[in-house]
N, C-alpha and C positions, 0 to 999 in steps of 0.2 A: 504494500500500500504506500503510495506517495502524498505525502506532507504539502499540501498547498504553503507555498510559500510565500503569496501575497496578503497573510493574513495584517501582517504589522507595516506593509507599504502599500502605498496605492500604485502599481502596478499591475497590469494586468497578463503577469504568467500564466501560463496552461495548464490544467491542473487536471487531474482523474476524476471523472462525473460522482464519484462519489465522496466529494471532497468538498466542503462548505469554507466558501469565499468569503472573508467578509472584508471591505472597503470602509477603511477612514473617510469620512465625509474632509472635504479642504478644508472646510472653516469648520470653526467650535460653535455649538448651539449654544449661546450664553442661556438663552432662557432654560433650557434643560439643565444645565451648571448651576443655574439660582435654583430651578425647584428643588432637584439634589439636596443641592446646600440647606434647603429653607426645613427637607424633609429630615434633613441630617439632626438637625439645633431641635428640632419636636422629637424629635426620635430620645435625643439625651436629655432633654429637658424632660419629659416624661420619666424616664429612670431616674433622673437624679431629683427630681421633685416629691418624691416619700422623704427623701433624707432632709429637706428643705423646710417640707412645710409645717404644720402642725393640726392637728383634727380641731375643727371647729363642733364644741360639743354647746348646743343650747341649753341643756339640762332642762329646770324651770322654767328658766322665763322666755316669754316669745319671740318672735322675730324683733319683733317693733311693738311700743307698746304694749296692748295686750292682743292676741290673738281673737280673742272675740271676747263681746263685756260680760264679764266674772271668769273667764276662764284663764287656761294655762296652755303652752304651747305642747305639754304633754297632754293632753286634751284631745279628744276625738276631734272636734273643733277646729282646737288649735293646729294638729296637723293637718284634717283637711286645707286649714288656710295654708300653711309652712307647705307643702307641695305644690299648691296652686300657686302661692309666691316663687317658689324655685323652679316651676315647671315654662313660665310668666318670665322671669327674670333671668333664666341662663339657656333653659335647654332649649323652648322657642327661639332664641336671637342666633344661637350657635350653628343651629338646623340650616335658618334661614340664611345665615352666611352662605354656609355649606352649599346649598342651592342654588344661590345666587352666581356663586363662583362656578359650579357645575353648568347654570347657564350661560356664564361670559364662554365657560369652555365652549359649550356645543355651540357658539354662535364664532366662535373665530372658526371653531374646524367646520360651518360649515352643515351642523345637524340640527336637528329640533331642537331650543332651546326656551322654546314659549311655554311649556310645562313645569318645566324647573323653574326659570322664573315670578311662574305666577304663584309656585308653591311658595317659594322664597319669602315675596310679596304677605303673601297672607298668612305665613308663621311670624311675619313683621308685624301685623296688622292685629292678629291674635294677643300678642306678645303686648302689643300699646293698650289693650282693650284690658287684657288683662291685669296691668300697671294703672290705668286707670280706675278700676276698680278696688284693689286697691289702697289708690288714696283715698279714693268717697269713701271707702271703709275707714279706714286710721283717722279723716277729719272728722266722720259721724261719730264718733265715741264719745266726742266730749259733750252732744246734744242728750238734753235730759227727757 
């Protein structure tokens, strides 16, 4: 069996049909170098973020305030709100990033990209609906 030997140059030697060619592109794809890059720092940054960070424990008391009037954030209550608040304030916006970016993708390359962004759109929109709700909650507590 013969070694293609145009694996590390851009030359085009002859090689035995059962030999996979592969070509250097001339230029360096920088945006593929930054995603790389960008995937590399998430990649460590996630491992090394156990050692960093510290558990955030609510215990008692609720998010803000009180969870709902007389209760506690360990409370049925309380946590339905404490999920609806986290669910509201982190994991809708992140989604919808997520989407969003997945729609820039499929609109450079070229593919359906109206789906993703409408999802996008509307875990945004969820997400504001959600935050405002809310506030009307945390300002209505103080009303007797």
């Amino acid at each position: 069996m013969r070694t293609a030997t145009s694996l590390w140059r851009r030359s085009k030697a002859p090689a035995s049909t059962s030999a996979r060619i592969f070509y250097r592109p001339d230029e360096i794809d920088w945006m593929h170098v930054a995603l790389k890059f960008a995937l590399g720092l998430i990649l460590i940054g996630n491992l090394a973020a156990p050692f960093a960070a510290r558990a955030q424990n609510l215990g008692t008391t609720p998010a803000f305030g009180k969870a709902v009037q007389g209760q506690q954030a360990t409370t049925v209550e309380g946590t339905v709100l404490n999920v609806v608040n986290w669910s509201c304030n982190v994991i809708a916006p992140v989604i919808a990033i997520a989407c969003l970016g997945i729609a820039g993708w499929h609109f450079k390359s070229g593919r359906g990209y109206f789906g993703w962004g409408v999802t996008g759109v509307s875990l945004m929109v969820i997400s504001g609906l959600g935050r405002m709700a809310e506030g009307f909650i945390t300002q209505a507590q103080g009303i007797q």
